[in-house]
C-alpha positions in Angstrom: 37.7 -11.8 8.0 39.6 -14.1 10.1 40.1 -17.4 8.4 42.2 -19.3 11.8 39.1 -19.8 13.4 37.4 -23.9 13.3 33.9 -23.6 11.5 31.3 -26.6 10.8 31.9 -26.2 7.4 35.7 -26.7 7.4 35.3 -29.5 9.9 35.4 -28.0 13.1 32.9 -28.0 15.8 32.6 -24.7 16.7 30.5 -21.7 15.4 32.9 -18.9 13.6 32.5 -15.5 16.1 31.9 -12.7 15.3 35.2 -10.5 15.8 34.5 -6.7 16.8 34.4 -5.3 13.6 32.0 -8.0 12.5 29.7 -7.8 15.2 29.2 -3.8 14.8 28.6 -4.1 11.5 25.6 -7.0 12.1 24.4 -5.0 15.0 24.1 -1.6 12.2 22.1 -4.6 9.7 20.1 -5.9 12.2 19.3 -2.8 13.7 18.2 -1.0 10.3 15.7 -4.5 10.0 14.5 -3.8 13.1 13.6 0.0 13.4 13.3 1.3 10.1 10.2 -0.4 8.8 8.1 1.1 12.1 10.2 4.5 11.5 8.9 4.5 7.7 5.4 2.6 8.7 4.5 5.3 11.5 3.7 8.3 10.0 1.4 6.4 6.8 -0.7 5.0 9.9 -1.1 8.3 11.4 -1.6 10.7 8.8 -3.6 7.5 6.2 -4.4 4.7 8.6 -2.4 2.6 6.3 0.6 0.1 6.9 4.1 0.5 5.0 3.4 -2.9 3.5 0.1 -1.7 1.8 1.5 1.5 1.2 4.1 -0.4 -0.9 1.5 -2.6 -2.5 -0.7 0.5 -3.7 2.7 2.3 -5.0 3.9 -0.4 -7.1 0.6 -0.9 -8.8 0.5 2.7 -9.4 3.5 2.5 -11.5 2.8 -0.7 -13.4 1.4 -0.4 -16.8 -1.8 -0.2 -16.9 -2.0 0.2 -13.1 -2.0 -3.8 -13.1 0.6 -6.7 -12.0 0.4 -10.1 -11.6 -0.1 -11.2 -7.7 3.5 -13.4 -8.0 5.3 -9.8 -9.4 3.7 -8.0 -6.9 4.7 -10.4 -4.5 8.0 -10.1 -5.2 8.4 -6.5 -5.6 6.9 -5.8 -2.4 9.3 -8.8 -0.6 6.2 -10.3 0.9 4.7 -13.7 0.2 2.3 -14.8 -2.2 -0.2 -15.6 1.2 0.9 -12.4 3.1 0.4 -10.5 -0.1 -3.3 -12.1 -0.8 -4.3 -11.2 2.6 -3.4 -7.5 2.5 -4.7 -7.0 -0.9 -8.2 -8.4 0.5 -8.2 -6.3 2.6 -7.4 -3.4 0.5 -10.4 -5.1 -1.7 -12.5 -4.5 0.5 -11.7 -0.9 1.1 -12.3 -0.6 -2.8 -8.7 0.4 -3.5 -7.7 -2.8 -5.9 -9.4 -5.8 -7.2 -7.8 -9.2 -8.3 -9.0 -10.8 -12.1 -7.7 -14.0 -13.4 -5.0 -12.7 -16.3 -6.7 -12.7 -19.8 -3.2 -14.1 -21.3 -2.6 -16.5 -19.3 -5.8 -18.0 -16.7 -2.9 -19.5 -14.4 -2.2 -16.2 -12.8 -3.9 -13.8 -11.0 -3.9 -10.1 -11.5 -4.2 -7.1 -9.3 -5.3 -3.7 -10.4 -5.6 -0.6 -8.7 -8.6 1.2 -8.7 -9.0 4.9 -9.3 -9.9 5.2 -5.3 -6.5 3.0 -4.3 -4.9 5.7 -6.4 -6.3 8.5 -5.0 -4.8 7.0 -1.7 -1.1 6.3 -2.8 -1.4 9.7 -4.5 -2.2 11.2 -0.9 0.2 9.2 1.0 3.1 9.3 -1.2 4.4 12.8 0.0 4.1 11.3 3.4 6.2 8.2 2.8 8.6 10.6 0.6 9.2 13.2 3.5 10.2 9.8 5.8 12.1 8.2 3.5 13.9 11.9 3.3 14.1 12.4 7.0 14.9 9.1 8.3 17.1 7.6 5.5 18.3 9.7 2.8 18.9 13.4 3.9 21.3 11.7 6.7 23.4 9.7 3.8 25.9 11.1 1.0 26.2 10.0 -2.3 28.9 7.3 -1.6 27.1 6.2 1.2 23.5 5.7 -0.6 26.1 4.2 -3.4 27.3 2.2 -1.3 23.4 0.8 0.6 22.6 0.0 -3.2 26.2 -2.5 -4.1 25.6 -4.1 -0.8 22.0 -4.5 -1.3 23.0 -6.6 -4.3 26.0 -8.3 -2.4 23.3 -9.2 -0.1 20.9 -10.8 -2.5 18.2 -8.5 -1.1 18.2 -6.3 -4.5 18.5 -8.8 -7.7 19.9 -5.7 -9.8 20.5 -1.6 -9.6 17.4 0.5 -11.0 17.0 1.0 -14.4 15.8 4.2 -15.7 14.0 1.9 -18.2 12.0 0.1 -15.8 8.4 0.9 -15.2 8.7 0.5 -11.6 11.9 3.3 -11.5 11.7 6.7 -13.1 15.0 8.8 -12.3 14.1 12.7 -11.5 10.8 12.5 -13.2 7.8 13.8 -11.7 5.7 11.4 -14.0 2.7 12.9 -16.0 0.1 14.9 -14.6 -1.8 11.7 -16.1 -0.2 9.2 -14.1 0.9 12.0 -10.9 4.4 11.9 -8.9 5.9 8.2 -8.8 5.3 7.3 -5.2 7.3 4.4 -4.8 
């Protein structure tokens, strides 16, 4: 990074450019924001009627103990807000696929449950979300450059840590049970 240039922040007037190597590599971030959520979202609306959001919302309360998370958790693991989050999960409510309880340990917070139908869905659309997660992310990458997406995920602040094996929301090269079925995140 060029450090000659006059920024706000050191006192100067004027913005900081972007230099050439800079701008391709915002133009790659920006353009992964853009087209790979309707690249991933596509194929769960054709082949499940569902969106990527909801999708992720079902998959992560299919791998929570119990089948349950608090809404804020849930919130946070599917990068949505709390209001964004409540209005897709009504709607999945009324689809019969998850209802909301207040938590018996603690009445402040809401929980969010999947039901055996809104498992029955992720179950279904999991392959479909795996084989585009495959064809339009992963199967093009390497090891050191899915290595790499994961460090500057972090860097970024858009991942707080790496997945643990020991988390219940990450199971490494399992398959799950036949109880529980495939992990479908």
């Amino acid at each position: 990074m060029t450090t000659d240039r006059a920024t706000p922040e050191a006192g100067g007037d004027e913005p900081t450019w972007l230099d050439g190597e800079e701008k391709a590599a915002w133009t790659s971030v920006i353009s992964l924001i853009m087209l790979l959520p309707g690249r991933l979202e596509a194929p769960l609306q054709q082949a499940h009627g569902i969106t990527l959001f909801e999708y992720l919302t079902l998959s992560h309360l299919s791998e929570a103990p119990g089948r349950r998370l608090r809404m804020s958790e849930l919130a946070f693991l599917t990068n949505g807000s709390l209001s964004r989050l409540s209005n897709v999960v009504k709607r999945l409510e009324g689809r019969g696929w998850m209802h909301r309880s207040p938590d018996p340990d603690d009445g402040r917070y809401t929980l969010a449950a999947l039901t055996d139908a809104g498992f029955d869905v992720v179950h279904a659309a999991a392959p479909t979300h795996l084989r585009a997660v495959r064809d339009v992310v992963l199967d093009r990458l390497g090891a050191q450059d899915r290595a790499a997406l994961g460090r500057i995920g972090v860097a970024l602040g858009v991942q707080d840590f790496p997945p643990r094996t020991g988390s219940p929301h990450f199971r490494s090269g399992t398959r799950g049970t036949e109880e529980d079925g495939p992990p479908v995140r």
